[in-house]
mmCIF file as Biopython writes it, N, C-alpha, C and O atoms, coordinates in Angstrom:
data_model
#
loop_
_atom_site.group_PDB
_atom_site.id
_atom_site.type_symbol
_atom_site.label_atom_id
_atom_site.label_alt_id
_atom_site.label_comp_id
_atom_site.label_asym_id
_atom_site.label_entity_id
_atom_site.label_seq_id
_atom_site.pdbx_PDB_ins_code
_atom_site.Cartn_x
_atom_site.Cartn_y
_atom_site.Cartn_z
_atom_site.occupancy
_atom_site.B_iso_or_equiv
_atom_site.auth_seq_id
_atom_site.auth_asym_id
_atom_site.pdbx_PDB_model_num
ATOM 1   N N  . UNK A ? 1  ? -9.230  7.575   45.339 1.0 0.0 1  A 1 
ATOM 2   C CA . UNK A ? 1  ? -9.809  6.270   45.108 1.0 0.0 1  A 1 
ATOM 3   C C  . UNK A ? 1  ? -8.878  5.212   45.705 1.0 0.0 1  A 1 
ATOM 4   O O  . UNK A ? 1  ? -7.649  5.138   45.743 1.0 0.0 1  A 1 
ATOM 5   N N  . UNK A ? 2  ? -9.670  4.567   46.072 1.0 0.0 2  A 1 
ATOM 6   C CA . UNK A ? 2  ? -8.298  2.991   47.046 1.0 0.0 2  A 1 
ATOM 7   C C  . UNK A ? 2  ? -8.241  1.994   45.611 1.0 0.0 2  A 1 
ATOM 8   O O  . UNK A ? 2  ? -8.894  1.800   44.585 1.0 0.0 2  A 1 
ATOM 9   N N  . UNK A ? 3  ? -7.013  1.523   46.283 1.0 0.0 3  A 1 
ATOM 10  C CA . UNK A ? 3  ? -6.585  0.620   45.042 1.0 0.0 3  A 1 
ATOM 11  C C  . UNK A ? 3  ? -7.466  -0.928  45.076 1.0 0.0 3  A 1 
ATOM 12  O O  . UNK A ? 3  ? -7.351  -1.826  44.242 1.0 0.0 3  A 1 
ATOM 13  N N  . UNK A ? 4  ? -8.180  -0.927  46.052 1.0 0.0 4  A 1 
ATOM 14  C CA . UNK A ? 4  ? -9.233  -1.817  45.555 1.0 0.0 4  A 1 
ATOM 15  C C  . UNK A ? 4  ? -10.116 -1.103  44.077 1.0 0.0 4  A 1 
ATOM 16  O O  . UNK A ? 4  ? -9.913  -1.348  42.888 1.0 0.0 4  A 1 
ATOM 17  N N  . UNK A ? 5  ? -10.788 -0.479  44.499 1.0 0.0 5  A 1 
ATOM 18  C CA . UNK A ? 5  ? -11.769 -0.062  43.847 1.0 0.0 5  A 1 
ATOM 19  C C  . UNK A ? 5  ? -11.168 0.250   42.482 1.0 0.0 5  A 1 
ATOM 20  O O  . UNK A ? 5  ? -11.931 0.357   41.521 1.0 0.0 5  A 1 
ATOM 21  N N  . UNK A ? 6  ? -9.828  0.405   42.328 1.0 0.0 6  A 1 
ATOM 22  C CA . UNK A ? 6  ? -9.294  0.962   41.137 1.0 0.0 6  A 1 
ATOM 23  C C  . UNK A ? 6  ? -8.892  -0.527  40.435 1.0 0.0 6  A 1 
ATOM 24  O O  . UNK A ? 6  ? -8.462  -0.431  39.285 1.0 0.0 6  A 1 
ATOM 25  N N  . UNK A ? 7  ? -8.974  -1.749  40.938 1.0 0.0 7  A 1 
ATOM 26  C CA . UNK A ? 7  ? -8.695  -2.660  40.809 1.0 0.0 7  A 1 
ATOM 27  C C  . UNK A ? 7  ? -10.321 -3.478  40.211 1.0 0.0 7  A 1 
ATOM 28  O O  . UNK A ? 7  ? -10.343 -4.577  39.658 1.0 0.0 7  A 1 
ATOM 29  N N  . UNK A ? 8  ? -11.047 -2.974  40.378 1.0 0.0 8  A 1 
ATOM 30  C CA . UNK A ? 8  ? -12.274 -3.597  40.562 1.0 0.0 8  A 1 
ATOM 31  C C  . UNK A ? 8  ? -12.879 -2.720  39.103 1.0 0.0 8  A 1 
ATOM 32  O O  . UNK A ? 8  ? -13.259 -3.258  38.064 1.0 0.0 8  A 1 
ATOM 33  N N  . UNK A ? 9  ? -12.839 -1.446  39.353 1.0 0.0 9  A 1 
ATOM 34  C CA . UNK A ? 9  ? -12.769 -0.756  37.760 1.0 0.0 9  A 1 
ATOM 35  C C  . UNK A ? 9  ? -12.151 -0.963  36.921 1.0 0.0 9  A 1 
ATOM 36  O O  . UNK A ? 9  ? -12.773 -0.637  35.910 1.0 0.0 9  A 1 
ATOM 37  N N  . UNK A ? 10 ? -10.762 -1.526  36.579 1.0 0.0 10 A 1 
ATOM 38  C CA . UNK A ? 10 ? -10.067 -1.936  35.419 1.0 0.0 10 A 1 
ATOM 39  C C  . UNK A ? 10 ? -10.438 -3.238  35.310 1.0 0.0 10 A 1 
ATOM 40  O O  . UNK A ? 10 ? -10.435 -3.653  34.151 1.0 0.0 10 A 1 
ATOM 41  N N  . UNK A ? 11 ? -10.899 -4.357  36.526 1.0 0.0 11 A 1 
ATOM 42  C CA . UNK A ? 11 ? -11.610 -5.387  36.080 1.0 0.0 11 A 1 
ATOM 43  C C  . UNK A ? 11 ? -12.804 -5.663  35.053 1.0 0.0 11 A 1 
ATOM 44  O O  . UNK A ? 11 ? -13.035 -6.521  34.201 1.0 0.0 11 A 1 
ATOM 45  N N  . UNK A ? 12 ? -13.525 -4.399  35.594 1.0 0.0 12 A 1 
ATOM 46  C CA . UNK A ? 12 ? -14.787 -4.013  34.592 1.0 0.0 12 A 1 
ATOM 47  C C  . UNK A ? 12 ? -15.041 -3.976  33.313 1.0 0.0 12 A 1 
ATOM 48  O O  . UNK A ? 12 ? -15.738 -4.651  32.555 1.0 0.0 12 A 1 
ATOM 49  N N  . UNK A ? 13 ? -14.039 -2.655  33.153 1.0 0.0 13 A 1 
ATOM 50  C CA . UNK A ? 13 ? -13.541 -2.102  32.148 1.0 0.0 13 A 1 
ATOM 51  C C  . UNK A ? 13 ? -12.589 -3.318  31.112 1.0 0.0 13 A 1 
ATOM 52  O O  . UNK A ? 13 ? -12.666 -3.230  29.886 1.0 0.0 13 A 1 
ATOM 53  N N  . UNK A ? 14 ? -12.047 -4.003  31.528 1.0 0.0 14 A 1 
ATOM 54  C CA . UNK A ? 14 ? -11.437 -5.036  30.685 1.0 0.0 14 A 1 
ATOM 55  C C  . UNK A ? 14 ? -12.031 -6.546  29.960 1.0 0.0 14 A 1 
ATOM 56  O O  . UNK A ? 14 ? -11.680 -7.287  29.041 1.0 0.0 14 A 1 
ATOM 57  N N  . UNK A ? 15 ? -13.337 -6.479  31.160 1.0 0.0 15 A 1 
ATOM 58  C CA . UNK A ? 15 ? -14.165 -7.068  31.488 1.0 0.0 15 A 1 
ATOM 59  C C  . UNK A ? 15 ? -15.401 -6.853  29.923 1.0 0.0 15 A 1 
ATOM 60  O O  . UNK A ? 15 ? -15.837 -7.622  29.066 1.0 0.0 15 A 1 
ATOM 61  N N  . UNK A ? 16 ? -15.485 -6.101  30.083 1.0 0.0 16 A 1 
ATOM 62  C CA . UNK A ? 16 ? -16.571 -5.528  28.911 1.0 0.0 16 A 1 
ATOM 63  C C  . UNK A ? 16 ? -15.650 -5.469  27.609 1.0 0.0 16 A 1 
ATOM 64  O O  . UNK A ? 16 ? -15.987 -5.750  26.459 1.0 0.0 16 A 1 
ATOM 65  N N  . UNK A ? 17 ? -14.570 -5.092  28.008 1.0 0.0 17 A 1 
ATOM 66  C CA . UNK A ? 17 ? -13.417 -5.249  26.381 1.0 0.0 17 A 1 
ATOM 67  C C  . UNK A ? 17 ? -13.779 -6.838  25.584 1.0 0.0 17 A 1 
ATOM 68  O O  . UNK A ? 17 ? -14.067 -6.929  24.391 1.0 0.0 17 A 1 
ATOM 69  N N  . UNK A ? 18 ? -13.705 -7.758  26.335 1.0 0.0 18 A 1 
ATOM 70  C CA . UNK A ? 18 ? -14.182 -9.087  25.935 1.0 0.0 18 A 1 
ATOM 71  C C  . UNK A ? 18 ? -15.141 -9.210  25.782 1.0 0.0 18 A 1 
ATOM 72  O O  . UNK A ? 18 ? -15.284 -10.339 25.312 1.0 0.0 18 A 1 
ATOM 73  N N  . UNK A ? 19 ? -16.103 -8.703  25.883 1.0 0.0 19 A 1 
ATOM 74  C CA . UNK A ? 19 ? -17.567 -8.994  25.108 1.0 0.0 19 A 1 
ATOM 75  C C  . UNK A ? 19 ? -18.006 -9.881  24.027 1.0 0.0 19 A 1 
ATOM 76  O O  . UNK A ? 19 ? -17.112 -10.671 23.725 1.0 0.0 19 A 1 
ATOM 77  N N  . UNK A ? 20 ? -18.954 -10.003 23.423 1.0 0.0 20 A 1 
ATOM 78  C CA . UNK A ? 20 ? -18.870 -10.571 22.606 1.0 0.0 20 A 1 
ATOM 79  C C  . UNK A ? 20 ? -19.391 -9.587  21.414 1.0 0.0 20 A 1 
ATOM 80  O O  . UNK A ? 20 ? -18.948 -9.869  20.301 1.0 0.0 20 A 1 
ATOM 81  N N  . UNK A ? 21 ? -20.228 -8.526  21.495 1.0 0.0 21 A 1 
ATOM 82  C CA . UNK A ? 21 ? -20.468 -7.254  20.526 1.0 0.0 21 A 1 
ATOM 83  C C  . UNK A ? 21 ? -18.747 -6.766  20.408 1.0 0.0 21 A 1 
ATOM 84  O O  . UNK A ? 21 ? -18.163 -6.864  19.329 1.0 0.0 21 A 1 
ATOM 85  N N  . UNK A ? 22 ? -18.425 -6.522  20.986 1.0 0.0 22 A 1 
ATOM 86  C CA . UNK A ? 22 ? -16.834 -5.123  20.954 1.0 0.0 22 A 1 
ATOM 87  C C  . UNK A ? 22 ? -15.796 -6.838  19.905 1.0 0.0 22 A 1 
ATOM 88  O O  . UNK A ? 22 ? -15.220 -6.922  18.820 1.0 0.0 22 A 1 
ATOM 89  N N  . UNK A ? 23 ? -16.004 -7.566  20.739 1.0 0.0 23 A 1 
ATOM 90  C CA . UNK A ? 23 ? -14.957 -9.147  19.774 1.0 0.0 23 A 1 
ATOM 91  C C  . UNK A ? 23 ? -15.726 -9.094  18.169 1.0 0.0 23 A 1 
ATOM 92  O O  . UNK A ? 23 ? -14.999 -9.270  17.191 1.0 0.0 23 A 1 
ATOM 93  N N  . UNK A ? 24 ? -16.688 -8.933  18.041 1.0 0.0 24 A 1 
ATOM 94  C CA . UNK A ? 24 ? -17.295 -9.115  16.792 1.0 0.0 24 A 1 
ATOM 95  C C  . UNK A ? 24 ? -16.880 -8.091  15.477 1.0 0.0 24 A 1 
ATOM 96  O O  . UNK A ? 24 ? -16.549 -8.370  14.324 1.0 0.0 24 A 1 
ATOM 97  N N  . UNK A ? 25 ? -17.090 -6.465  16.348 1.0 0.0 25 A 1 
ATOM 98  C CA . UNK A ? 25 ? -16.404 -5.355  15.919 1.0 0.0 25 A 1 
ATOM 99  C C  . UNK A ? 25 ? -14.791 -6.196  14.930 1.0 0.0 25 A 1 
ATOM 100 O O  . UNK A ? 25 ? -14.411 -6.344  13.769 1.0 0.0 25 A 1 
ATOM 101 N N  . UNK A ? 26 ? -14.431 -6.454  16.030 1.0 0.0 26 A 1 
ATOM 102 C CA . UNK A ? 26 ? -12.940 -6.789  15.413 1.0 0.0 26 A 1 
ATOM 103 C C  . UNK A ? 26 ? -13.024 -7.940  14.585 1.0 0.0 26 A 1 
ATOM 104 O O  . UNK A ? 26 ? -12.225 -8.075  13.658 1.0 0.0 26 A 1 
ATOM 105 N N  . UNK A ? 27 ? -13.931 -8.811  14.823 1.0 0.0 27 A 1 
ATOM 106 C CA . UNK A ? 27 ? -14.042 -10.247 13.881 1.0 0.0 27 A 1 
ATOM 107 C C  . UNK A ? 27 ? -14.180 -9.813  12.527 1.0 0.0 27 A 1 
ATOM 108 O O  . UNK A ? 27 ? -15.387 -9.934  12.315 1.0 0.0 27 A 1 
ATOM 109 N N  . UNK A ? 28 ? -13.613 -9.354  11.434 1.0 0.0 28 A 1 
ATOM 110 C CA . UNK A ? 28 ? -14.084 -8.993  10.172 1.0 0.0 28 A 1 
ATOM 111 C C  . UNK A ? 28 ? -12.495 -9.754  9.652  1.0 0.0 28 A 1 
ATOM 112 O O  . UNK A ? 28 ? -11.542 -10.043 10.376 1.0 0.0 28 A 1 
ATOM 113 N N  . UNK A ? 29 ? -12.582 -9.867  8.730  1.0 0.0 29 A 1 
ATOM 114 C CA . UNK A ? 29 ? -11.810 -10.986 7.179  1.0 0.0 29 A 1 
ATOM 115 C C  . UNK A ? 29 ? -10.273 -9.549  7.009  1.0 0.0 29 A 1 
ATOM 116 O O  . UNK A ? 29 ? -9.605  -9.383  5.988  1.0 0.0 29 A 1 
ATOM 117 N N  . UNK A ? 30 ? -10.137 -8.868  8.143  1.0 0.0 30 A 1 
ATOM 118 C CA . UNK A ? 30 ? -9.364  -7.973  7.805  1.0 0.0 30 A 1 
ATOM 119 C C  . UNK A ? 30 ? -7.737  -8.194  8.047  1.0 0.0 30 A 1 
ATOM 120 O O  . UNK A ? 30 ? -7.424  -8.698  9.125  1.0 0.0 30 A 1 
ATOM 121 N N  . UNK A ? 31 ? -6.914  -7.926  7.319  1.0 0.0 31 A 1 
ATOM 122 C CA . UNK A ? 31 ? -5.285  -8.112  7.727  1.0 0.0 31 A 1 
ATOM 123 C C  . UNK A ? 31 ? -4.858  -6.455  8.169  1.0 0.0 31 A 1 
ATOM 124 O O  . UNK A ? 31 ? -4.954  -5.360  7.616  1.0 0.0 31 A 1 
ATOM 125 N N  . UNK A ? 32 ? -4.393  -6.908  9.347  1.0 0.0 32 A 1 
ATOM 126 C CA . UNK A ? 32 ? -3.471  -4.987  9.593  1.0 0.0 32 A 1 
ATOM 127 C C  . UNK A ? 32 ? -1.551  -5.629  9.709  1.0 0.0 32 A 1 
ATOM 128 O O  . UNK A ? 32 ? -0.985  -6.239  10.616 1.0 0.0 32 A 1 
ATOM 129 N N  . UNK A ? 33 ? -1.277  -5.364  8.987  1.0 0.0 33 A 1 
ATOM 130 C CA . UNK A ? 33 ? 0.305   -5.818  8.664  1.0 0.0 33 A 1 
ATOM 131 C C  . UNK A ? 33 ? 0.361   -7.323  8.901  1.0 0.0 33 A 1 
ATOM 132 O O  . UNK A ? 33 ? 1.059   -8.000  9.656  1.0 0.0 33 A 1 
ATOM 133 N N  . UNK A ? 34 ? -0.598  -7.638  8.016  1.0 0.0 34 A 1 
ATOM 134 C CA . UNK A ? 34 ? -0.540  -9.321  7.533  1.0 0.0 34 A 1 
ATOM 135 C C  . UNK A ? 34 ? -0.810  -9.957  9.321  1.0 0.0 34 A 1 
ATOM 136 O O  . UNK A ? 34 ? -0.183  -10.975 9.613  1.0 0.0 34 A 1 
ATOM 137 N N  . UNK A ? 35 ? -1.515  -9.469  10.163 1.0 0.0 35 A 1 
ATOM 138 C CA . UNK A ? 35 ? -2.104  -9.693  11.224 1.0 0.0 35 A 1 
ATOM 139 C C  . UNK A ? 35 ? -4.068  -9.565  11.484 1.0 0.0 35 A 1 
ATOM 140 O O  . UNK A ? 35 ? -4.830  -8.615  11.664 1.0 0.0 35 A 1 
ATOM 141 N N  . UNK A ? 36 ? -4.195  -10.607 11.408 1.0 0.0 36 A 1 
ATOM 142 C CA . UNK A ? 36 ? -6.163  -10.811 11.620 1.0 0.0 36 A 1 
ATOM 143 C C  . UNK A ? 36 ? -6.275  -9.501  12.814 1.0 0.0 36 A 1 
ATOM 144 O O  . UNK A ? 36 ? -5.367  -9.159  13.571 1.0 0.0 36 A 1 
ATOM 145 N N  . UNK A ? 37 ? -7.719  -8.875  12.723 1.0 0.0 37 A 1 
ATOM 146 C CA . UNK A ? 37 ? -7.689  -7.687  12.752 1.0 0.0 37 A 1 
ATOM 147 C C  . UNK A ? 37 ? -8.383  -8.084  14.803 1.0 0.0 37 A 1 
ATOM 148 O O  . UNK A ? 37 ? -8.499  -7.242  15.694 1.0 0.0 37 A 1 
ATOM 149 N N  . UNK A ? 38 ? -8.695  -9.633  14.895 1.0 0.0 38 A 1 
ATOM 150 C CA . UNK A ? 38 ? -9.257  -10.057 15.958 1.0 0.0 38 A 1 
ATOM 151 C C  . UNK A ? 38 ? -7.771  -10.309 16.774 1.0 0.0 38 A 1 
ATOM 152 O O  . UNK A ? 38 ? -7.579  -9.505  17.686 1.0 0.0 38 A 1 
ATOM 153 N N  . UNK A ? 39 ? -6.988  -11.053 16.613 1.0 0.0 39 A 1 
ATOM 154 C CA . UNK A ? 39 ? -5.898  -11.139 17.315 1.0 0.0 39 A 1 
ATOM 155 C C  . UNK A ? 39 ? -5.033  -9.735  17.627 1.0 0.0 39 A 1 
ATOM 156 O O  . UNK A ? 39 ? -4.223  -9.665  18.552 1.0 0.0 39 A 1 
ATOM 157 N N  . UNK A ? 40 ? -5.363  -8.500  16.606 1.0 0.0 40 A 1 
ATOM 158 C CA . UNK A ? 40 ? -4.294  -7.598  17.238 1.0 0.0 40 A 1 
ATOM 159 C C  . UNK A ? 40 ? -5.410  -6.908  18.210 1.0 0.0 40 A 1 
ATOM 160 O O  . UNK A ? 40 ? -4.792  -5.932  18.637 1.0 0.0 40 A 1 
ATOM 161 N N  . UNK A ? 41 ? -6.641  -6.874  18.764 1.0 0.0 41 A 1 
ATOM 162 C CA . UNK A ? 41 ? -7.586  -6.814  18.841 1.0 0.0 41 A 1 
ATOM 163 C C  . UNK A ? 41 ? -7.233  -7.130  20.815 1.0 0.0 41 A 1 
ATOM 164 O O  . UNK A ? 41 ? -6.995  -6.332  21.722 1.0 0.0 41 A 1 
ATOM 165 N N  . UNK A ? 42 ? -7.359  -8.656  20.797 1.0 0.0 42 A 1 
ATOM 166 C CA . UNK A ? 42 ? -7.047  -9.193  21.742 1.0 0.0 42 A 1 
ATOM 167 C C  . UNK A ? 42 ? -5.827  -9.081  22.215 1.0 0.0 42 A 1 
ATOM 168 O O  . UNK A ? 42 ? -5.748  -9.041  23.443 1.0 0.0 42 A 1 
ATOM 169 N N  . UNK A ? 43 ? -4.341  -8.986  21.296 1.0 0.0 43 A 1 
ATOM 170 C CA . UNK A ? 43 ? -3.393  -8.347  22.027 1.0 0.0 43 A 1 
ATOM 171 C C  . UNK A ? 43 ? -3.653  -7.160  22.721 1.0 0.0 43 A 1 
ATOM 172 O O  . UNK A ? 43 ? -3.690  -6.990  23.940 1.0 0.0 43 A 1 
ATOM 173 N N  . UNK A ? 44 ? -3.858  -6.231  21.675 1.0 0.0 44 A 1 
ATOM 174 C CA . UNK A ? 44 ? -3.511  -4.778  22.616 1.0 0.0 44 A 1 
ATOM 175 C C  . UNK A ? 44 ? -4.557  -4.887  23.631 1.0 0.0 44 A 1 
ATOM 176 O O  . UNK A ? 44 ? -4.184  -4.265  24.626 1.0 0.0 44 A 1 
ATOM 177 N N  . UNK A ? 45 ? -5.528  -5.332  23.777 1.0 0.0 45 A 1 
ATOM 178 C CA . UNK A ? 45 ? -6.298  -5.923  25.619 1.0 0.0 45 A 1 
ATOM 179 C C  . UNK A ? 45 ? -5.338  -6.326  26.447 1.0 0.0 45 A 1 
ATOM 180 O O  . UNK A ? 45 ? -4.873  -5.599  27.325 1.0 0.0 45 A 1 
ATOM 181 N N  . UNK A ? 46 ? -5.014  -7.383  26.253 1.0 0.0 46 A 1 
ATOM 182 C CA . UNK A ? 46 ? -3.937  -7.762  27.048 1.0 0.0 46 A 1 
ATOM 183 C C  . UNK A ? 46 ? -2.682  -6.775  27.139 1.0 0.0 46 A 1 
ATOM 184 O O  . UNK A ? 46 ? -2.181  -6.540  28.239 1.0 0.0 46 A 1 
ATOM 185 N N  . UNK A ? 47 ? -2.187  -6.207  25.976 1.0 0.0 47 A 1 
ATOM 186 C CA . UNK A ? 47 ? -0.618  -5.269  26.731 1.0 0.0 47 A 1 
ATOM 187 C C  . UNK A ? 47 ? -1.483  -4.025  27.417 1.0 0.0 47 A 1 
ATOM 188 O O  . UNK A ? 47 ? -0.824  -3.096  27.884 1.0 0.0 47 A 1 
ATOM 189 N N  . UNK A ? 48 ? -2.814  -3.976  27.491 1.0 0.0 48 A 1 
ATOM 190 C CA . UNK A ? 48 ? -3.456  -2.848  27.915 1.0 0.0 48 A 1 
ATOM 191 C C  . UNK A ? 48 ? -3.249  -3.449  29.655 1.0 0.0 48 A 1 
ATOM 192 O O  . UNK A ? 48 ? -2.746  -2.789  30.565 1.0 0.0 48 A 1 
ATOM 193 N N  . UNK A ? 49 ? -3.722  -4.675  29.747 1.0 0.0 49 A 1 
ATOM 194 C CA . UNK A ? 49 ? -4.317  -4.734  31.084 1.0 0.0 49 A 1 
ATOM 195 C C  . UNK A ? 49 ? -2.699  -5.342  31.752 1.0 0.0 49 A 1 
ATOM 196 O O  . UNK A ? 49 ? -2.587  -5.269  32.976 1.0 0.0 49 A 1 
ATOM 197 N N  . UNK A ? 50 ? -1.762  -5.794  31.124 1.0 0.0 50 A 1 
ATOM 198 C CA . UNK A ? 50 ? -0.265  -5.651  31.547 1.0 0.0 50 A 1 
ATOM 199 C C  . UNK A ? 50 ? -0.373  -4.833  32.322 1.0 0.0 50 A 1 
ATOM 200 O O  . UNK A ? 50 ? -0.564  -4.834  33.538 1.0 0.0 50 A 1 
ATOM 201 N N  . UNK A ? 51 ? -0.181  -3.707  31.208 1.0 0.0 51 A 1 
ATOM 202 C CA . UNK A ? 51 ? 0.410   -2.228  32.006 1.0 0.0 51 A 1 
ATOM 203 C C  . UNK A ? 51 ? -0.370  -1.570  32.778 1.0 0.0 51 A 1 
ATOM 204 O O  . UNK A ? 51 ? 0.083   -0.615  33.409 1.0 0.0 51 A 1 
ATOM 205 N N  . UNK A ? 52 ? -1.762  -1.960  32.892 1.0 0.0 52 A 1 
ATOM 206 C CA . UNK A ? 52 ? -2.212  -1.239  33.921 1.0 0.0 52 A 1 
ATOM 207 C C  . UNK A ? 52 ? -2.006  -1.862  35.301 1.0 0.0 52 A 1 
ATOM 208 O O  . UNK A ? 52 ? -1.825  -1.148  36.287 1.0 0.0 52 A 1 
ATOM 209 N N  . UNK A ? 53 ? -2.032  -3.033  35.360 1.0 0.0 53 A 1 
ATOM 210 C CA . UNK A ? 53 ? -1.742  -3.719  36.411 1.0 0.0 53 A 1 
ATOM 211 C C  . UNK A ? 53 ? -0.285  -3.706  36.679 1.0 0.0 53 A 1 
ATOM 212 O O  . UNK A ? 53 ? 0.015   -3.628  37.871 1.0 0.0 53 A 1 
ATOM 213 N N  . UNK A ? 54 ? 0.422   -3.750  36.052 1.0 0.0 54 A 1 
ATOM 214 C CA . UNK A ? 54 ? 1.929   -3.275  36.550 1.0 0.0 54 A 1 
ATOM 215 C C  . UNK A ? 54 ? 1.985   -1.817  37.145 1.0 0.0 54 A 1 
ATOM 216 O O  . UNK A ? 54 ? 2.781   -1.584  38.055 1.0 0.0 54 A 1 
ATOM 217 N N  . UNK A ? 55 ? 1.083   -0.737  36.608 1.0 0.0 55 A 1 
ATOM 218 C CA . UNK A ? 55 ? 1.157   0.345   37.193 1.0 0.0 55 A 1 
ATOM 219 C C  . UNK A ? 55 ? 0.450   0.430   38.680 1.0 0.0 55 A 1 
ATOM 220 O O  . UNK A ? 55 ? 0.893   1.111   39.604 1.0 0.0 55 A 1 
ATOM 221 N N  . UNK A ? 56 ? -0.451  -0.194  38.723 1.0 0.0 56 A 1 
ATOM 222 C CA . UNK A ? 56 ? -1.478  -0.157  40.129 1.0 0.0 56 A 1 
ATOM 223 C C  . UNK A ? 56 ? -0.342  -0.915  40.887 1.0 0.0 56 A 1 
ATOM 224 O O  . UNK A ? 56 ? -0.094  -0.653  42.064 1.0 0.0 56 A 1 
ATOM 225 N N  . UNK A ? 57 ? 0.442   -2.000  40.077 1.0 0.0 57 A 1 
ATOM 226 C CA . UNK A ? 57 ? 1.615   -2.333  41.406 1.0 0.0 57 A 1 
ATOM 227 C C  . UNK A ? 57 ? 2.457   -1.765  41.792 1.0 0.0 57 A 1 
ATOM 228 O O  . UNK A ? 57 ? 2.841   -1.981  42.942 1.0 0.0 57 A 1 
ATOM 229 N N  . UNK A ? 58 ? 3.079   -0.811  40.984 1.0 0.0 58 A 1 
ATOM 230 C CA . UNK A ? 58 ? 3.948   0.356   41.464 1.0 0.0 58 A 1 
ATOM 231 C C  . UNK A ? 58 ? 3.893   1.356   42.317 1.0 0.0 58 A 1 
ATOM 232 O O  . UNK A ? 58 ? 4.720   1.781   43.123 1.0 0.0 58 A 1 
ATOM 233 N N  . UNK A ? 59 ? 2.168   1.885   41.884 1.0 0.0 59 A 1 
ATOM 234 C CA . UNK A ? 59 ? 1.133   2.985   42.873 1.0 0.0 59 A 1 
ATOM 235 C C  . UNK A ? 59 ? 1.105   1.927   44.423 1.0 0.0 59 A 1 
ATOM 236 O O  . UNK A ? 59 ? 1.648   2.274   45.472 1.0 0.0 59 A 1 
ATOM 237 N N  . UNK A ? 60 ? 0.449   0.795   44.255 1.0 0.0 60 A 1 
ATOM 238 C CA . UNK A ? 60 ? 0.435   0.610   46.078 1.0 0.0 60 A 1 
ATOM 239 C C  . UNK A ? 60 ? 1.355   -0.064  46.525 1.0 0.0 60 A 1 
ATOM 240 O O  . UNK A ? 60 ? 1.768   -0.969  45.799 1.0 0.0 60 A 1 
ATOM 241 N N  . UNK A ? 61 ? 1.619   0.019   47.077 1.0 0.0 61 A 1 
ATOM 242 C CA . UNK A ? 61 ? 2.949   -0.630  47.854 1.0 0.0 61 A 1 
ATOM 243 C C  . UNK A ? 61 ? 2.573   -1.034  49.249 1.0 0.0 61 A 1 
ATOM 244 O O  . UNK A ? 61 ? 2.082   -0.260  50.071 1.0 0.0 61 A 1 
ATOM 245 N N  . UNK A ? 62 ? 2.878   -2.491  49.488 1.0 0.0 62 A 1 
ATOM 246 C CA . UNK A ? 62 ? 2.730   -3.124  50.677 1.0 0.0 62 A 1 
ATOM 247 C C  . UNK A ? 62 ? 2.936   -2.156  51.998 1.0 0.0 62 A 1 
ATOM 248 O O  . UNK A ? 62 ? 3.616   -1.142  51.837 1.0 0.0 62 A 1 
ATOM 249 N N  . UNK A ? 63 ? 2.330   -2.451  53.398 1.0 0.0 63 A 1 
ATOM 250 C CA . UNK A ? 63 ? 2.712   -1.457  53.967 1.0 0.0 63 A 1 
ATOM 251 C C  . UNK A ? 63 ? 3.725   -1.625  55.151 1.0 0.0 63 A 1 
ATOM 252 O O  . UNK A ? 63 ? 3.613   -1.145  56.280 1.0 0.0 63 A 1 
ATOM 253 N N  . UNK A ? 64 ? 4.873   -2.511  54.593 1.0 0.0 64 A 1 
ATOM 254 C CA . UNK A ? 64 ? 5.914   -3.306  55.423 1.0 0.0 64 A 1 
ATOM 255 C C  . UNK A ? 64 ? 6.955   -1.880  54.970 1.0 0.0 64 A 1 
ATOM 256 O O  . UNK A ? 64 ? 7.290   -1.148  55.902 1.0 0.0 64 A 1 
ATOM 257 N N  . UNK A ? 65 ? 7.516   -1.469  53.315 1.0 0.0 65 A 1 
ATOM 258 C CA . UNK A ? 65 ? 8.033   -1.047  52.763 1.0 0.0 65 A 1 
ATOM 259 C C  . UNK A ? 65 ? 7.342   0.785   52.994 1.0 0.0 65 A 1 
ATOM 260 O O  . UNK A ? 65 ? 7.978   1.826   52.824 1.0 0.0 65 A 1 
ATOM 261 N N  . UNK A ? 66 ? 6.365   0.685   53.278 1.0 0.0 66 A 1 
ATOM 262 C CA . UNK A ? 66 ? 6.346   2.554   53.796 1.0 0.0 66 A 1 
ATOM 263 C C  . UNK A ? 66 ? 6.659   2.098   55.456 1.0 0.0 66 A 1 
ATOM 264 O O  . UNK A ? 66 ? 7.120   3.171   55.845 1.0 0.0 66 A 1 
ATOM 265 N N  . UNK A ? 67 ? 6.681   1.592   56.132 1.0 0.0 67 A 1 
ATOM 266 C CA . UNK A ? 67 ? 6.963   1.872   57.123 1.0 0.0 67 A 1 
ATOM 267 C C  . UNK A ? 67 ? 8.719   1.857   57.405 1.0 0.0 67 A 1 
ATOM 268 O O  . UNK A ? 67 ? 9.260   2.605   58.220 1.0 0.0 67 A 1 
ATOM 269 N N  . UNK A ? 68 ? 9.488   0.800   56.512 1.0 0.0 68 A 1 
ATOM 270 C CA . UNK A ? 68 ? 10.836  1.080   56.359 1.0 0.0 68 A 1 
ATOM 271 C C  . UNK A ? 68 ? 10.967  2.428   55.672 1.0 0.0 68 A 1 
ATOM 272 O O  . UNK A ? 68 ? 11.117  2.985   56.759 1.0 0.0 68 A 1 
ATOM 273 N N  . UNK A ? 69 ? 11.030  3.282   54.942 1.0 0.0 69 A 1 
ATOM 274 C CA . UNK A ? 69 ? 11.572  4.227   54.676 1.0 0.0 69 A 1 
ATOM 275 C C  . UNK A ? 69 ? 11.877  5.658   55.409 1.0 0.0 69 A 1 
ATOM 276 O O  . UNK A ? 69 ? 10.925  5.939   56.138 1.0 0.0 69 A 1 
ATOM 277 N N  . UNK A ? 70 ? 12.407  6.168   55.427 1.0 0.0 70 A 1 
ATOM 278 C CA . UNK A ? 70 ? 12.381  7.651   56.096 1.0 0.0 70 A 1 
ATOM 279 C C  . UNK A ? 70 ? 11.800  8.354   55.846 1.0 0.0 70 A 1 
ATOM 280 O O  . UNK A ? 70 ? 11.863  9.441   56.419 1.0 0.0 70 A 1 
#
């Protein structure tokens, strides 16, 4: 798969995480370690789409830096 397309699928995919059905799921009167159950909700989205995007930057690499190496 090219790192477009893999770029364009985690868009999707993160894309639909924000919804407004899947946000509602989490919208309930709930505490998880004295944390609203919508904000830890929306964090772990975000440290999700961090790390995936830090990883897709690691996987492609400009092609200035493969042509320097041996």
């Amino acid at each position: 798969m090219k790192a477009v397309d893999l770029v364009v699928a985690w868009f999707l995919l993160f894309g639909a995480c924000l919804v407004w059905p899947l946000l509602a799921i989490a919208n309930r009167p709930v505490l998880v370690l004295g944390v609203p159950a919508l904000v830890l909700y929306l964090f772990a989205v975000w440290v999700a789409m961090v790390a995936v995007l830090v990883s897709l930057a690691r996987r492609v690499r400009p092609v200035d830096e493969e042509a320097d190496e041996p």
